[in-house]
SEPA-53342 format. One line per 3 residues: number of its first residue (from 1); their letters; for each residue x, y, z of N, C-alpha, C. Coordinates in steps of 0.1 Angstrom, whole numbers, plus 5000, padded with zeros to 4 digits. Layout:
SEPA-53342
NUM = a = X,Y,Z,X,Y,Z,X,Y,Z; ... .
END
This chain:
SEPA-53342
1 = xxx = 5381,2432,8809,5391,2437,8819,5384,2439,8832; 5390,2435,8840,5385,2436,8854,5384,2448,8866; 5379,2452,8871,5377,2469,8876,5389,2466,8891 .
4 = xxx = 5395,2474,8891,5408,2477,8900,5408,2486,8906; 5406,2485,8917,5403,2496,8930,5417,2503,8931; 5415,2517,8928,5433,2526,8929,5432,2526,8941 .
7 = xxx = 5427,2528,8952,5424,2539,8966,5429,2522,8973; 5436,2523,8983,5442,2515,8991,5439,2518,9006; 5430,2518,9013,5427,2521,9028,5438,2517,9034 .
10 = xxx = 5447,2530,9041,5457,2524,9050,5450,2519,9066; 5455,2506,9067,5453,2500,9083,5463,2504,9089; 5475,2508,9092,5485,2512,9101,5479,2522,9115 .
13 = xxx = 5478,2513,9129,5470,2520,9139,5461,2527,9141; 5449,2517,9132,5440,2528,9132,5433,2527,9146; 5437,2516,9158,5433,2511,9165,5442,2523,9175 .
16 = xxx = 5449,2528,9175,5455,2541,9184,5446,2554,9183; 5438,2553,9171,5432,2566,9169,5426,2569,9179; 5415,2559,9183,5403,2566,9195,5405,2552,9204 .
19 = xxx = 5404,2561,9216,5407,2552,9232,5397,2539,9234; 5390,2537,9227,5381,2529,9227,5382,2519,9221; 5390,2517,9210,5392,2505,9201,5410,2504,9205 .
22 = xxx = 5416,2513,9212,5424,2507,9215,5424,2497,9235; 5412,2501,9240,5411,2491,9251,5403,2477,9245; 5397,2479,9233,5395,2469,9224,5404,2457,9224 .
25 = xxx = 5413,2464,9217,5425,2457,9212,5437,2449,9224; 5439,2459,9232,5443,2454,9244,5433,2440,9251; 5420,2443,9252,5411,2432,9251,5415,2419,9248 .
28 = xxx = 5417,2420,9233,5417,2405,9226,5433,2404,9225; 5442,2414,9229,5455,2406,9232,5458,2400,9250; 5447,2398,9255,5445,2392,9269,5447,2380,9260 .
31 = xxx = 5435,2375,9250,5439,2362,9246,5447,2352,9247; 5459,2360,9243,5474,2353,9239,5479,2349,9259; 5476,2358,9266,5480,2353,9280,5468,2343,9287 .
34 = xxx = 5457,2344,9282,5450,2334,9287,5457,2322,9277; 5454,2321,9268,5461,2306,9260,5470,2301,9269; 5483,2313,9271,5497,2309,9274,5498,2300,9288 .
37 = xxx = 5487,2309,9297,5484,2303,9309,5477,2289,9312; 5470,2289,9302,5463,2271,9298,5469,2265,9293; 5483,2269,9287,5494,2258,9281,5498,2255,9293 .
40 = xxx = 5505,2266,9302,5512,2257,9313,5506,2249,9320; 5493,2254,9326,5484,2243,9332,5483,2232,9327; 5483,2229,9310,5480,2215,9310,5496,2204,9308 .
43 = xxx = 5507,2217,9305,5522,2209,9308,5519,2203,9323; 5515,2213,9333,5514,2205,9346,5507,2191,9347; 5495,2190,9342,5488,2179,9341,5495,2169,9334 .
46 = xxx = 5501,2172,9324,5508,2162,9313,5519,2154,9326; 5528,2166,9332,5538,2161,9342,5533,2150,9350; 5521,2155,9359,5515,2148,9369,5511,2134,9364 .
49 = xxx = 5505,2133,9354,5502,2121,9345,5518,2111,9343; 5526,2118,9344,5540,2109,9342,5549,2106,9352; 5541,2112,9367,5546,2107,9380,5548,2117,9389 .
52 = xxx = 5555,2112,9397,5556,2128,9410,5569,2131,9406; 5582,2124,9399,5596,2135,9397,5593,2145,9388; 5584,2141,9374,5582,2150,9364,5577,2159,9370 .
55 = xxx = 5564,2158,9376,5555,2167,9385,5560,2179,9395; 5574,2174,9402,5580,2180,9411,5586,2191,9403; 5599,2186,9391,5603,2191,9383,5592,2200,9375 .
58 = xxx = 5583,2196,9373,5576,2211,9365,5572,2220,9374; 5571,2221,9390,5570,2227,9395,5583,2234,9403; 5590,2229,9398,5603,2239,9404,5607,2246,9394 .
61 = xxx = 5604,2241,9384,5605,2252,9371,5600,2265,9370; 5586,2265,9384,5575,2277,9387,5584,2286,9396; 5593,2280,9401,5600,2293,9408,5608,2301,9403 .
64 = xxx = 5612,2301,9392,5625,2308,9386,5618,2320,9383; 5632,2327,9384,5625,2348,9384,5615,2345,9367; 5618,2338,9360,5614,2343,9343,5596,2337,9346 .
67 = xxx = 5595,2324,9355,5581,2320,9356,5575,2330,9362; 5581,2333,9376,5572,2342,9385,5566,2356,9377; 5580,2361,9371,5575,2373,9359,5564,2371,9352 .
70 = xxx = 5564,2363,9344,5554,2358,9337,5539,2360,9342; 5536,2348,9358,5527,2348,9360,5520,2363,9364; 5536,2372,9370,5527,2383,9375,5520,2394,9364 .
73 = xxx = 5526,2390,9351,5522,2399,9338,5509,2391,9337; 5506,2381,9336,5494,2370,9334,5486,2378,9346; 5491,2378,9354,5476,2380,9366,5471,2396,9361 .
76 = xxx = 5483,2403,9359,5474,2420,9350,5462,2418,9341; 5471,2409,9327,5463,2407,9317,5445,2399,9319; 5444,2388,9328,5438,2379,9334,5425,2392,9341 .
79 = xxx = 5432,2396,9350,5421,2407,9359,5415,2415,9348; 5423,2419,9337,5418,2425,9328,5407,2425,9316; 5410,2410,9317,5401,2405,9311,5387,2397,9317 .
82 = xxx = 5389,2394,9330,5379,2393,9337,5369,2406,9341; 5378,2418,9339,5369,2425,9341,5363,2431,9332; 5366,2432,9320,5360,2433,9306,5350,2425,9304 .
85 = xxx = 5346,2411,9308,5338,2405,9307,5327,2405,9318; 5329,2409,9329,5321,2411,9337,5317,2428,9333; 5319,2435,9330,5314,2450,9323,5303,2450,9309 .
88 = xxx = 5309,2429,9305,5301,2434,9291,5285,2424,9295; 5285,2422,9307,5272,2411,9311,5259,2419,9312; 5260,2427,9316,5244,2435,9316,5239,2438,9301 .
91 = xxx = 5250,2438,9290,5245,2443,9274,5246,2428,9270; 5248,2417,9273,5244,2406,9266,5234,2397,9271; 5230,2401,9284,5219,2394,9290,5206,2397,9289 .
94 = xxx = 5198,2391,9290,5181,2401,9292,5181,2409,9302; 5173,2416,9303,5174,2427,9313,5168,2416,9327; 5174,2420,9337,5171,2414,9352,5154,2420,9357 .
97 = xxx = 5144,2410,9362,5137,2415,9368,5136,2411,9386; 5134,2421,9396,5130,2415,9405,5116,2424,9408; 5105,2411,9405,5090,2417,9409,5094,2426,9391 .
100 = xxx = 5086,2438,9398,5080,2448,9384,5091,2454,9387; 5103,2457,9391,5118,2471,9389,5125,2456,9387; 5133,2460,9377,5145,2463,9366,5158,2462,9376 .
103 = xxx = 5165,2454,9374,5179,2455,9383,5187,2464,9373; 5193,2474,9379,5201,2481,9371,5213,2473,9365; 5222,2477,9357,5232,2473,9353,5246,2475,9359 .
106 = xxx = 5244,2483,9367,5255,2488,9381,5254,2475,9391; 5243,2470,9391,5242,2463,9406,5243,2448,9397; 5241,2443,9385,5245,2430,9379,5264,2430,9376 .
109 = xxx = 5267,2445,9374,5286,2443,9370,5289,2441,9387; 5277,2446,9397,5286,2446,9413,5283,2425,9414; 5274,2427,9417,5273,2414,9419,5282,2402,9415 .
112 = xxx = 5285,2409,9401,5294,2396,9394,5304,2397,9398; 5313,2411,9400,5323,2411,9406,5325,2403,9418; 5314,2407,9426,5322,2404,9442,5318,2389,9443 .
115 = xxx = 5311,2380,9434,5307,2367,9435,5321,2361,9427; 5329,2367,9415,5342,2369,9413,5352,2365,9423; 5348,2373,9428,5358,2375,9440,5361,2370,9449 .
118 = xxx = 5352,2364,9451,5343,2354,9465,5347,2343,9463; 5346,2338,9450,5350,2321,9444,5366,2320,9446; 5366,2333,9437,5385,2333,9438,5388,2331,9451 .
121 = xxx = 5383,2336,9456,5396,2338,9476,5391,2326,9478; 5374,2321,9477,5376,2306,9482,5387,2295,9478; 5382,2298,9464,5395,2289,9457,5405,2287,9459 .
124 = xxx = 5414,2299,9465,5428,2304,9474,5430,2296,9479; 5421,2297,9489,5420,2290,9506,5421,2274,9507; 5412,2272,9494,5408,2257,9498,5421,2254,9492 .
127 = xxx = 5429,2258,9484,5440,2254,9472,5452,2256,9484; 5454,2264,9495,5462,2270,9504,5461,2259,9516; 5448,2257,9517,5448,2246,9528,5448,2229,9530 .
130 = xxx = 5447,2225,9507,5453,2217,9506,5466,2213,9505; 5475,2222,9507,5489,2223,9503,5497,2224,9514; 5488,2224,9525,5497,2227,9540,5497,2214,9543 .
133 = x = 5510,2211,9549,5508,2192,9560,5500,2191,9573 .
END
């Protein structure tokens, strides 16, 4: 006969108990909005590949109140998760040297941020100033 565990460990929120596994959790449900965001991007690509009406058409589909909603819940989750990952770069890297001192781990999360940052607005601009006539 085979040995049968009585005691059943309840899992129901255990992820609410302490604040720390529930920004956890919030974490890896960024996932689901990053995916969602890389489906649409590649519907656009798929469009563009099938001409400029499909192309046009999937982009007027970006205006409706339900897309814009979307994207602005996406850009929460998105910042969120970019900044989770820039928070976790100093504990997965080797430690920074310049010369014999140690770059702190304050000044590698600053760095990555505002080089973040920097790309992004470039990105903007160049994306803003291809799109003007």
């Amino acid at each position: 006969m085979a040995y049968v565990n009585p005691y059943t460990r309840p899992m129901g929120a255990w992820w609410r108990r302490n604040p720390y596994y529930g920004r956890y959790m919030v974490r890896e449900l960024t996932c689901v909005f990053v995916t969602a965001y890389a489906v649409v991007l590649l519907v656009g690509l798929v469009r563009l590949a099938q001409g400029r009406a499909a192309y046009e058409a999937w982009r007027a589909s970006l205006d409706t109140p339900a897309a814009v909603a979307f994207h602005a819940v996406t850009l929460v989750f998105m910042a969120y998760h970019a900044a989770t990952w820039i928070a976790v770069m100093p504990k997965s890297m080797p430690p920074l040297r310049l010369g014999d001192v140690r770059i702190g781990d304050r000044a590698v999360i600053a760095a990555a941020a505002v080089a973040s940052l920097a790309l992004s607005g470039s990105l903007f601009l160049a994306v803003r100033g291809a799109g003007s006539p």
